[in-house]
C-alpha positions in Angstrom: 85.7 152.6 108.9 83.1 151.6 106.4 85.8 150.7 104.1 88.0 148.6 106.9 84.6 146.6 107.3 84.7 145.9 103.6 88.1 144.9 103.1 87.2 142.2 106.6 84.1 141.2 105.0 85.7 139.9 101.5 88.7 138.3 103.7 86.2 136.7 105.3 84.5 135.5 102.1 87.6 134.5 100.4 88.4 130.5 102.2 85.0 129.6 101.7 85.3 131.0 98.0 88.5 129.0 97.6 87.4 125.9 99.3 84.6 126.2 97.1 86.2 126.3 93.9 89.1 123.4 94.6 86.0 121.5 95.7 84.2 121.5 92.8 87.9 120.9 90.7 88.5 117.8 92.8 85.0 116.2 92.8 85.0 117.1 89.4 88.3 115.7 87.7 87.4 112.5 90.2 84.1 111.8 89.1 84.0 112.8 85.3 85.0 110.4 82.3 85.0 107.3 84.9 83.4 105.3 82.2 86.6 105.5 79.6 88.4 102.4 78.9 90.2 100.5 81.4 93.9 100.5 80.9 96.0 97.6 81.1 96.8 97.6 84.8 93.2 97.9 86.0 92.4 94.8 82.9 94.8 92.4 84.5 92.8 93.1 88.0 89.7 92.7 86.9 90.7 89.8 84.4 93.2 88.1 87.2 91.9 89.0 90.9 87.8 90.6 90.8 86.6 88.2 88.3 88.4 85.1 89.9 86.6 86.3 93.5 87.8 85.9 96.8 89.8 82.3 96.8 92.3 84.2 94.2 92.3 87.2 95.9 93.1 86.3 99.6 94.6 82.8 98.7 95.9 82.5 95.2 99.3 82.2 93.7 99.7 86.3 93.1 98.9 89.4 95.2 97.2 92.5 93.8 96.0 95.2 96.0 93.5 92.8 97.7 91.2 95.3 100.0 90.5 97.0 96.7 89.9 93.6 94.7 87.5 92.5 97.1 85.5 95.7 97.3 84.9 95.4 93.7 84.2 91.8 93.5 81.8 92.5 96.0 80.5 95.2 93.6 80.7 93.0 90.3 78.3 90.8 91.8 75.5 94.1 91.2 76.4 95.3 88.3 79.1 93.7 86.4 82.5 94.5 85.0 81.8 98.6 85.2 84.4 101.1 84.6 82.6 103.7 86.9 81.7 101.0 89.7 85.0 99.9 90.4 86.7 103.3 89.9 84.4 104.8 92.7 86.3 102.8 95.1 89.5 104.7 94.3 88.2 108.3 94.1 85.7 108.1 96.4 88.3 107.2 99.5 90.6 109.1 97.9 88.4 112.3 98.1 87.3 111.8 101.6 90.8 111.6 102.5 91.7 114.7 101.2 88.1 116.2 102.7 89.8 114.6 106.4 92.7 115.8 105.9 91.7 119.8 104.9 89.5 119.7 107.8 91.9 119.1 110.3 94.4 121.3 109.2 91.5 124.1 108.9 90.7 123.6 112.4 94.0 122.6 114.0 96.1 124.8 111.7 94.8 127.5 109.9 92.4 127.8 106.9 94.8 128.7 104.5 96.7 125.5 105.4 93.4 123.7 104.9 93.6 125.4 101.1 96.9 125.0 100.1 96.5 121.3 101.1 93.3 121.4 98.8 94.7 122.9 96.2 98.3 120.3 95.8 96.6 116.8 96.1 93.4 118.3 93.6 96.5 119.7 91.4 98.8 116.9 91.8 99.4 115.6 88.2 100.0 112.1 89.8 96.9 111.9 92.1 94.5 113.3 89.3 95.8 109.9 87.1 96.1 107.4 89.6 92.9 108.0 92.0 90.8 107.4 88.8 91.9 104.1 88.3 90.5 100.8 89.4 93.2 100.2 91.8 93.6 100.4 95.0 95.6 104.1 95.9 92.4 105.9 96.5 91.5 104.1 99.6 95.3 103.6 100.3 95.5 107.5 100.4 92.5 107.6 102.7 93.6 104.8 104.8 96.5 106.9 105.2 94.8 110.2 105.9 93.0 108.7 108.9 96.8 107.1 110.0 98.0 110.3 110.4 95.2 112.8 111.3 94.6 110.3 114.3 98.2 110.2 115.1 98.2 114.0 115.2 95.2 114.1 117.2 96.0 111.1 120.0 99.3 112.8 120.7 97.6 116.1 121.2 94.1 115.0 123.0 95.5 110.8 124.4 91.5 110.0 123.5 90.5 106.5 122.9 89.0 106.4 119.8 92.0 108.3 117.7 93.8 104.6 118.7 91.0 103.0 117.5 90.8 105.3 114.2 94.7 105.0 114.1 95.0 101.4 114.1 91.6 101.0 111.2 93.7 103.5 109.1 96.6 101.0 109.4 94.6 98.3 108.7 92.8 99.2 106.0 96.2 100.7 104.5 98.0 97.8 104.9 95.0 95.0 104.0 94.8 97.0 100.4 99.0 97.9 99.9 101.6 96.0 102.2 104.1 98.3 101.9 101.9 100.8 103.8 102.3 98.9 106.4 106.1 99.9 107.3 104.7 103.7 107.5 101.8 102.5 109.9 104.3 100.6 112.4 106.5 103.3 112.4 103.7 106.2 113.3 102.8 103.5 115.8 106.0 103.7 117.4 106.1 107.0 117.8 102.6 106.7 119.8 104.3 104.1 122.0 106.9 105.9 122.9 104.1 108.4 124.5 103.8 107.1 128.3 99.9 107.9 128.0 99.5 106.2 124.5 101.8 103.0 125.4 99.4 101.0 126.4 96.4 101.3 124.3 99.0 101.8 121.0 100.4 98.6 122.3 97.0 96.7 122.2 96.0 98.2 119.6 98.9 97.8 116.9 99.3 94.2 118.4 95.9 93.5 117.4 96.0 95.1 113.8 99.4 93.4 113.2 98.0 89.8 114.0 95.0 90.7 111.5 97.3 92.3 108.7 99.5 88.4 109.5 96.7 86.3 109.0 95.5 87.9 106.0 98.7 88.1 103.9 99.8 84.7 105.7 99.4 82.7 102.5 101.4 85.6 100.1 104.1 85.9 102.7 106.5 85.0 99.6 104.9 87.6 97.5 105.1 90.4 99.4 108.8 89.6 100.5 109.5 88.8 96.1 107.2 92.1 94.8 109.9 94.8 96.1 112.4 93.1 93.6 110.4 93.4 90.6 112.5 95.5 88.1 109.6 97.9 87.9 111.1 102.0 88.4 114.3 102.4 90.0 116.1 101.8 93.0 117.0 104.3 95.7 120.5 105.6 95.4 122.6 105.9 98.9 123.9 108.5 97.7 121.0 110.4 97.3 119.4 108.4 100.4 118.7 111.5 102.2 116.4 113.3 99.2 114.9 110.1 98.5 111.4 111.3 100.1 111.1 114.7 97.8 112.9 113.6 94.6 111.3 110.0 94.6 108.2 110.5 96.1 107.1 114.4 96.1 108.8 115.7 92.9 107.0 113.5 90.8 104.1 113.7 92.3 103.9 117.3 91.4 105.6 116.7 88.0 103.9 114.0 85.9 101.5 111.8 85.7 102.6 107.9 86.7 105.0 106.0 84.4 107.5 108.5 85.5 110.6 107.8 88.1 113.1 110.6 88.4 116.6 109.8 88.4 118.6 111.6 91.2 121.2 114.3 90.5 123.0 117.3 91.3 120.2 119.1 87.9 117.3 118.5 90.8 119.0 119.4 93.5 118.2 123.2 93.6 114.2 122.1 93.2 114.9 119.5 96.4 116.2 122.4 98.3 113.5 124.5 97.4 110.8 122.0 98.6 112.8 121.8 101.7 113.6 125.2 102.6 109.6 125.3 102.0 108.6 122.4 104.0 111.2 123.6 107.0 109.0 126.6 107.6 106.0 124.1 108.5 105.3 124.8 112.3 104.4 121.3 112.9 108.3 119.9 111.8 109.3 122.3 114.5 107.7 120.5 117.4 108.8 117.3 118.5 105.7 115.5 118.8 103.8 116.3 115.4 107.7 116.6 113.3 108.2 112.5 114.4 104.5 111.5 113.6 104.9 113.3 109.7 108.1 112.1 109.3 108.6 108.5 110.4 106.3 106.6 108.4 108.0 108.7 105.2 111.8 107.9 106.1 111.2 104.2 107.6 109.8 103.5 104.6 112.4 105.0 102.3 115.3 103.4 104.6 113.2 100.1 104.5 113.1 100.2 100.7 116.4 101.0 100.5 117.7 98.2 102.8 116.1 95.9 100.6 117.4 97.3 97.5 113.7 97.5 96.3 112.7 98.7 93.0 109.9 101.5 93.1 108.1 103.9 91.3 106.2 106.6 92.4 102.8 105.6 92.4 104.0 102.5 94.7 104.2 105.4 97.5 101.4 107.7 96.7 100.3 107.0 100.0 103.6 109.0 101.5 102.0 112.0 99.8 99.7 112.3 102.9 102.3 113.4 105.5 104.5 115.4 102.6 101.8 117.7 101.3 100.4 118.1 104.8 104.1 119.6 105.4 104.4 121.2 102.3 100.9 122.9 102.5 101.6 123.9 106.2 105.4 125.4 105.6 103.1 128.0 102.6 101.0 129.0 104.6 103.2 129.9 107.9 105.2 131.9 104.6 102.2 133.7 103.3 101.2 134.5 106.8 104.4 136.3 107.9 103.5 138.7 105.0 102.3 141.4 106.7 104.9 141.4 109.1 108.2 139.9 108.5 107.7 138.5 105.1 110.5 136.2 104.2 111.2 136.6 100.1 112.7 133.9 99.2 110.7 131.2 100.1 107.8 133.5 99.5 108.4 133.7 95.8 109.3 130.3 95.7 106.0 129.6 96.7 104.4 131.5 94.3 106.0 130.3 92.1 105.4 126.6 92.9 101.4 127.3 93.2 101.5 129.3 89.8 103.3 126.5 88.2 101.1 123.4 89.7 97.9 125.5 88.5 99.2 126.0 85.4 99.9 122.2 84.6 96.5 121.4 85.9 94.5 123.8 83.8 96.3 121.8 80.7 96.1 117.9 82.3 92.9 118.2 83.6 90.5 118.2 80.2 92.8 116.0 79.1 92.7 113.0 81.7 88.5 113.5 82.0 88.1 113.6 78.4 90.8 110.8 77.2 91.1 107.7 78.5 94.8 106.4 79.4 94.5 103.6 77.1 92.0 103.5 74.3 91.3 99.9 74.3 87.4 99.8 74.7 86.9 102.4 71.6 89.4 100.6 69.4 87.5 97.9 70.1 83.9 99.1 69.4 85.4 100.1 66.0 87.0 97.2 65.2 83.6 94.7 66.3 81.5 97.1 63.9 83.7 95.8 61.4 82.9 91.9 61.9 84.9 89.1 62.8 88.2 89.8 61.5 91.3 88.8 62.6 92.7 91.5 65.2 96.6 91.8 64.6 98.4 94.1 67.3 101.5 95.7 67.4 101.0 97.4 71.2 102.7 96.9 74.2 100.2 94.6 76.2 97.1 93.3 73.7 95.4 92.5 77.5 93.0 95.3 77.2 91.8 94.7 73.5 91.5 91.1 74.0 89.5 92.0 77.4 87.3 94.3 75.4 86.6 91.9 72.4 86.2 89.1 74.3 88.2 86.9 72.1 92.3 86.5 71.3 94.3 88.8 69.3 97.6 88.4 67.9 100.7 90.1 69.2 103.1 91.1 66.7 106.1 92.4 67.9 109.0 92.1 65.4 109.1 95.4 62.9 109.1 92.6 59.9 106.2 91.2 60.9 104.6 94.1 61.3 104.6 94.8 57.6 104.1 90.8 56.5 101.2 90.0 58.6 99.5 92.9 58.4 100.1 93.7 54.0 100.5 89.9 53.1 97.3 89.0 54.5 94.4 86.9 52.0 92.1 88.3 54.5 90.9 91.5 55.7 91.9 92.4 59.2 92.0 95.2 61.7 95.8 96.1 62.7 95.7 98.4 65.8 99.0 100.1 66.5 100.3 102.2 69.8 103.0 104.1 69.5 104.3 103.3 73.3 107.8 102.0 74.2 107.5 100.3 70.6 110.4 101.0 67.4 108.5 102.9 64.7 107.6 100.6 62.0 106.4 101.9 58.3 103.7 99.7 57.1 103.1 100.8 53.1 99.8 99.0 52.5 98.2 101.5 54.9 97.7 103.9 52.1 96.0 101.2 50.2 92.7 101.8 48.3 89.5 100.8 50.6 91.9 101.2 54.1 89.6 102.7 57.0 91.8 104.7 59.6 90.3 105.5 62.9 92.5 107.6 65.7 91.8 107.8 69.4 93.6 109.9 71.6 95.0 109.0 74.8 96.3 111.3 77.7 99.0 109.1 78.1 101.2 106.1 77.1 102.1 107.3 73.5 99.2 109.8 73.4 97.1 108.1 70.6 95.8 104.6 69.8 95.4 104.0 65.8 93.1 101.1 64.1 93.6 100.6 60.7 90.7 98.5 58.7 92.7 97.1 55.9 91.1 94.6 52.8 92.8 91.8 51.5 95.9 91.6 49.5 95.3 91.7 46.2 
């Protein structure tokens, strides 16, 4: 007896344990080494959109996750151009979203669901690089938390205020990513087709739809020309109906962005496994909560595809919201039906998915809160110690150096003039090199007498940035 009341006591000590410890992993790899460079995405938006204020932003001839740009204008205006300012508005929404979403699923679920759900978007290799960034798929990922959590919870309770949360979520979702918008209209149809709901869905959805009009009514262009931007891939009809595991889920769990996976019969036996994991989820086997998780997820895939839109898979982050909620919920009815019927296939596969994502986080982790993703700001503080010398740069986008040094820099980006500029010159100069998505060029005069080489590491986009310090000709 005195044993039995053991064994309860440590169960009973084990979710709060667990919660715990993911807790202090996501708050953790969210909040630490927010001060590392900017890379070149987050440069242009502060350079194009947060700098240029509101007029750009809302009214200008470009669109750029605008919610977001405005929140850190707003921001700029207290304490400048800062890394760790304008990145809080990403993790910070993106955290509470994830804190929302566990919550619900720990008190309409069960606790382990509230875990396992924890546990993939703190692991997820694509949510640990994008909801650092000064961009706006933190608070999309929140905005899209409170979309579906309210959803969930108007279809079961009919209350009021989850309409009114429902139809913020959207807004707020849809003001700071348009595409979010095709998932929020289709969750809102489900609601309408609820006899109870109809009504105050109707109002409500009206009303956010005539704000989320007026606000992108002078980028209607835009947002129509952005989903043909040759940026990713396109989705395949052939592979039309995997399209929301093995374009938006897979990667997720795989890699960090920059990454869109090409759809084949070599992934098919992982998309079967997610699926034969997610079909255990209790909530895809009744009507009600199976349509609100799934619609926003395959009207957006079918709208993409329509359109013959390009995408990659940070674009639908956002999607990850009713996947992992289904994913997180189809573990944990597995693991539960241990002690009774336990079903070994999808058990191990499970295992074998959470050993797996905890595996790749315990490498990625140090290395995204250490590193930055592009060492602009350190080549930079190296090269300014240095004097005014002419910057020559044989990277992919100069943006971020030139943001950092506050004046131009020259883009070379023929192999031969690589070598002329940089060993030809009558003048010292700093030559900073990335090897991303750039041929491999041999420069010999780097091994000249009096050349200073400094090397930053980066956690992604070629792994390393290189500055080279090299004295005149002779």
């Amino acid at each position: 007896m005195v044993h039995s009341s053991r064994a309860v006591g440590r169960r009973g000590l084990l979710v709060p344990a667990l919660y715990a410890a993911l807790g202090l992993a996501l708050v953790g790899t969210r909040l630490v080494g927010l001060g590392q460079s900017f890379w070149h995405d987050e440069v242009v938006a502060v350079e194009d959109f947060v700098r240029a204020g509101p007029r750009e932003i809302l009214a200008g001839p470009d669109l750029s996750h605008e919610l977001f740009s405005l929140l850190a204008w707003a921001t700029s205006g207290v304490v400048g151009d800062s890394e760790i300012a304008f990145r809080l508005w990403s993790a910070v929404p993106f955290m509470a979203g994830v804190a929302l979403v566990t919550a619900w699923l720990h008190r309409r679920g069960t606790p382990i669901a509230g875990v396992l759900f924890l546990f993939l978007a703190t692991v997820s290799p694509l949510l640990l690089d994008i909801t650092r960034q000064a961009r706006g798929y933190g608070l999309a990922f929140l905005a899209m938390s409170i979309v579906v959590v309210a959803a969930l919870e108007a279809c079961r309770s009919g209350t009021s205020w989850t309409i009114v949360a429902f139809c913020a979520g959207g807004l707020i979702g849809t003001w700071t990513l348009p595409q979010l918008g095709i998932a929020y209209v289709a969750t809102g149809a489900v609601l309408l087709a609820d006899r109870e709901l109809r009504r105050r869905t109707a109002l409500g959805l009206g009303a956010s739809l005539l704000a989320i009009g007026a606000w992108y009514s002078p980028h209607i262009g835009q947002v129509r020309d952005a989903a043909r931007i040759e940026d990713g891939v396109r989705i395949e009809t052939l592979w039309l109906v995997t399209a929301p595991i093995d374009q938006v889920l897979i990667p997720a769990l795989l890699w960090i962005d920059g990454t869109a996976l090409r759809p084949g019969l070599v992934w098919l036996p992982v998309v079967l496994v997610a699926a034969l994991i997610m079909g255990s989820s209790p909530l895809m086997h009744e009507r009600g909560t199976a349509l609100v998780l799934a619609s926003g997820v395959v009207a957006t895939i079918l709208v993409l595809w329509l359109g013959r839109a390009y995408i990659v898979p940070r674009y639908l982050s956002y999607l990850l919201v009713p996947l992992l909620v289904v994913l997180a919920t189809g573990m944990a009815a597995i693991f539960e039906r241990l002690s009774s019927r336990p079903v070994i296939v999808r058990t191990v596969a499970s295992i074998v998915v959470l050993g797996l994502l905890a595996a790749r986080f315990v490498v990625l982790a140090p290395e995204v809160t250490r590193h930055p993703r592009e060492a602009y700001k350190d080549a930079a503080a190296v090269i300014e110690r240095a004097g005014p010398v002419p910057v020559l740069a044989y990277v992919r986008n100069p943006d971020g150096l030139e943001y950092y040094l506050e004046r131009p820099v020259r883009h070379l980006r023929q192999v031969d003039e690589v070598v002329a500029s940089v060993c030809g010159s009558p003048e010292a100069v700093a030559y900073v090199m990335q090897p991303f998505a750039l041929a491999s060029v041999d420069v010999p005069c780097l091994t000249r007498a009096g050349v200073r080489h400094y090397r930053f590491e980066q956690y992604a986009r070629g792994d390393e940035m290189d500055v080279w310090l090299v004295p005149p000709s002779p």
